[in-house]
C-alpha positions in Angstrom: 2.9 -2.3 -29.7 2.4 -4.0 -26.2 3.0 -7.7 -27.9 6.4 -6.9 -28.6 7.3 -5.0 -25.7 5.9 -8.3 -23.4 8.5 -10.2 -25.8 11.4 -7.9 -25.5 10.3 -8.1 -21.4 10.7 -12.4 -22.1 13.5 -11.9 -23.5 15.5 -11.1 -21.3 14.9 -14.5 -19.2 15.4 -16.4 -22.3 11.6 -17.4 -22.2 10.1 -15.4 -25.3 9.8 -18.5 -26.9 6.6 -19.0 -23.8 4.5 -16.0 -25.4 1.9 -17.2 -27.5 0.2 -14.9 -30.7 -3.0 -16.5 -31.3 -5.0 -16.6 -34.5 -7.9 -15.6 -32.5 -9.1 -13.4 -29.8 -8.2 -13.8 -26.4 -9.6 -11.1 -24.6 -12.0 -12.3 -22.6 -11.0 -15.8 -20.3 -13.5 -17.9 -22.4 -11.9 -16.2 -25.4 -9.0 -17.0 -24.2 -9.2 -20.6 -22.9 -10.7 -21.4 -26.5 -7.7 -20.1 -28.5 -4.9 -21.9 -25.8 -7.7 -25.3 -25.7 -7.9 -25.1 -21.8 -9.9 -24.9 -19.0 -11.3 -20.9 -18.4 -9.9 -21.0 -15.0 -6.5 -21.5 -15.9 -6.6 -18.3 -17.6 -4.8 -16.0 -15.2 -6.8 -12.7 -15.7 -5.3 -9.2 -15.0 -7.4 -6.8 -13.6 -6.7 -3.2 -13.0 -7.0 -0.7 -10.6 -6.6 2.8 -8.6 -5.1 2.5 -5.7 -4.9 5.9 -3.6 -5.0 7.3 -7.4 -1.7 4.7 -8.1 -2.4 2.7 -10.5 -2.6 -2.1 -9.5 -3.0 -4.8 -11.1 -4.4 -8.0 -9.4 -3.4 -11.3 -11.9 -6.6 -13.7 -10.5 -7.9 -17.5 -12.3 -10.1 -17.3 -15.1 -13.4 -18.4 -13.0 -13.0 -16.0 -10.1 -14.1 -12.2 -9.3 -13.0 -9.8 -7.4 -15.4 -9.7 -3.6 -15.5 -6.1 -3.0 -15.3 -6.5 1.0 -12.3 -8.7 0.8 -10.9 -5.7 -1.2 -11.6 -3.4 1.4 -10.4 -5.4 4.1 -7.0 -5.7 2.5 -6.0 -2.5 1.1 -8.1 -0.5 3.0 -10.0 1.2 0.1 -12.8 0.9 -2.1 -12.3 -1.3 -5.0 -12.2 0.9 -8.2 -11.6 -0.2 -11.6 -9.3 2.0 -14.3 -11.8 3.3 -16.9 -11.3 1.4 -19.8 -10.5 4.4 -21.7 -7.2 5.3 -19.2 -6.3 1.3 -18.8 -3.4 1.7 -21.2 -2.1 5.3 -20.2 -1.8 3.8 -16.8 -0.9 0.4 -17.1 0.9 0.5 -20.3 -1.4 -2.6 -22.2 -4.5 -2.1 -23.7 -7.5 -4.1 -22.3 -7.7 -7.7 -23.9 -4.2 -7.4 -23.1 -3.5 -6.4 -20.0 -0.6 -8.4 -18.0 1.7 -7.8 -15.3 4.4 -8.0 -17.8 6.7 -5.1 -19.3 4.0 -2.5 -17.7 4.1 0.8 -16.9 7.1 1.6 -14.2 4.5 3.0 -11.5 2.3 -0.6 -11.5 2.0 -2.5 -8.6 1.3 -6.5 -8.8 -0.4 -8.6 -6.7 -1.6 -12.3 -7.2 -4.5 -13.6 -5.7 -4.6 -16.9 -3.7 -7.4 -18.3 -6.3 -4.2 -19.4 -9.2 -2.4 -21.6 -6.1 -4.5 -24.4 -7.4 -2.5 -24.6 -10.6 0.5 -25.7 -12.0 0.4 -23.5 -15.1 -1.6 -20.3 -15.7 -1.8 -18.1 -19.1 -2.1 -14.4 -18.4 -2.4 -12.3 -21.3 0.7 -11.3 -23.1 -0.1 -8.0 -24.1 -2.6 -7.7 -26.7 -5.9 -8.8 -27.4 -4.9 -12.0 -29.3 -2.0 -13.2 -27.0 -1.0 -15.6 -23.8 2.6 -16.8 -22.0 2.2 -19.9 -20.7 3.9 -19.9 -17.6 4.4 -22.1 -14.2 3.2 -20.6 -11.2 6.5 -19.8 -9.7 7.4 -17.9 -13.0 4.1 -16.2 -13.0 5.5 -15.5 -9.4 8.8 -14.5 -10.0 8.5 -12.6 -13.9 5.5 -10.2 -12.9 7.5 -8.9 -9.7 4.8 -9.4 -7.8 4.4 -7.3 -4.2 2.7 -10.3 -2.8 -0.6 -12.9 -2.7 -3.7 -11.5 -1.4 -7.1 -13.2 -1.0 -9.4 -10.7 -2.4 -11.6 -13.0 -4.9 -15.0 -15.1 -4.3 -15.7 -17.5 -6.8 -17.9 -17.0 -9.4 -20.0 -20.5 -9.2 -21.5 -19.8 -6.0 -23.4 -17.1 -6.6 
């Protein structure tokens, strides 16, 4: 199961004591914020992609979307989602789950720019009813991340 394998990942960094297992769903970002008892956009959410058929993920705040031109402008490529059906054979986490923690070895992370207004995010920990609570810098440093980008708009001002 992907839970344990995100705590075996933790557990290495003596932080498994930071993943959470809910009593209730976390699988959307107001599921989520909820369950934890914080505000949606600290939820850092995972999304998941095809990039030149390899597979991405891009770990954004809970109140943010992905702007499809920004996309384009930075990796030079259409923005296209893994069908939820091949999420976990790519990535290695279910959705509801997915985080840029003990993934698949191919995965690419990226963080967007949005979560550099917080302090402390909670990204999935890898099921459906899950979190780690984590500073930035150890969101940072424990999801090996390739880099920021800016490829988000908010989704209030639309």
């Amino acid at each position: 199961m992907a839970l344990e394998k995100v705590v075996r990942y933790f557990e290495q960094f003596d932080l498994a004591h930071r993943v959470i297992e809910l009593e209730q769903s976390s699988a959307t970002v107001e599921q989520a914020a909820m369950a934890i008892g914080c505000a949606p956009e600290v939820i850092a959410k995972t999304m998941s992609f095809l990039l030149k058929e390899q597979p991405i993920l891009i770990v954004t705040a809970g109140d943010v979307k992905i702007d499809n031109k920004k996309f384009k402008e930075h990796f030079h490529e259409k923005a296209k989602m893994i069908p939820y059906d091949q999420v976990e054979a790519y990535i290695g986490h279910a959705p509801g789950g997915v985080c840029p923690f003990g993934t698949n070895e191919n995965v690419t992370v990226y963080l967007d720019l949005s979560l550099q207004r917080f302090d402390t995010v909670y990204p999935a920990g890898g099921s459906a009813n899950s979190a780690v609570k984590l500073s930035l810098n150890e969101l940072e440093t424990y999801s090996a991340s390739a880099g920021w980008v800016d490829v988000c708009k908010s989704i209030v001002n639309e």
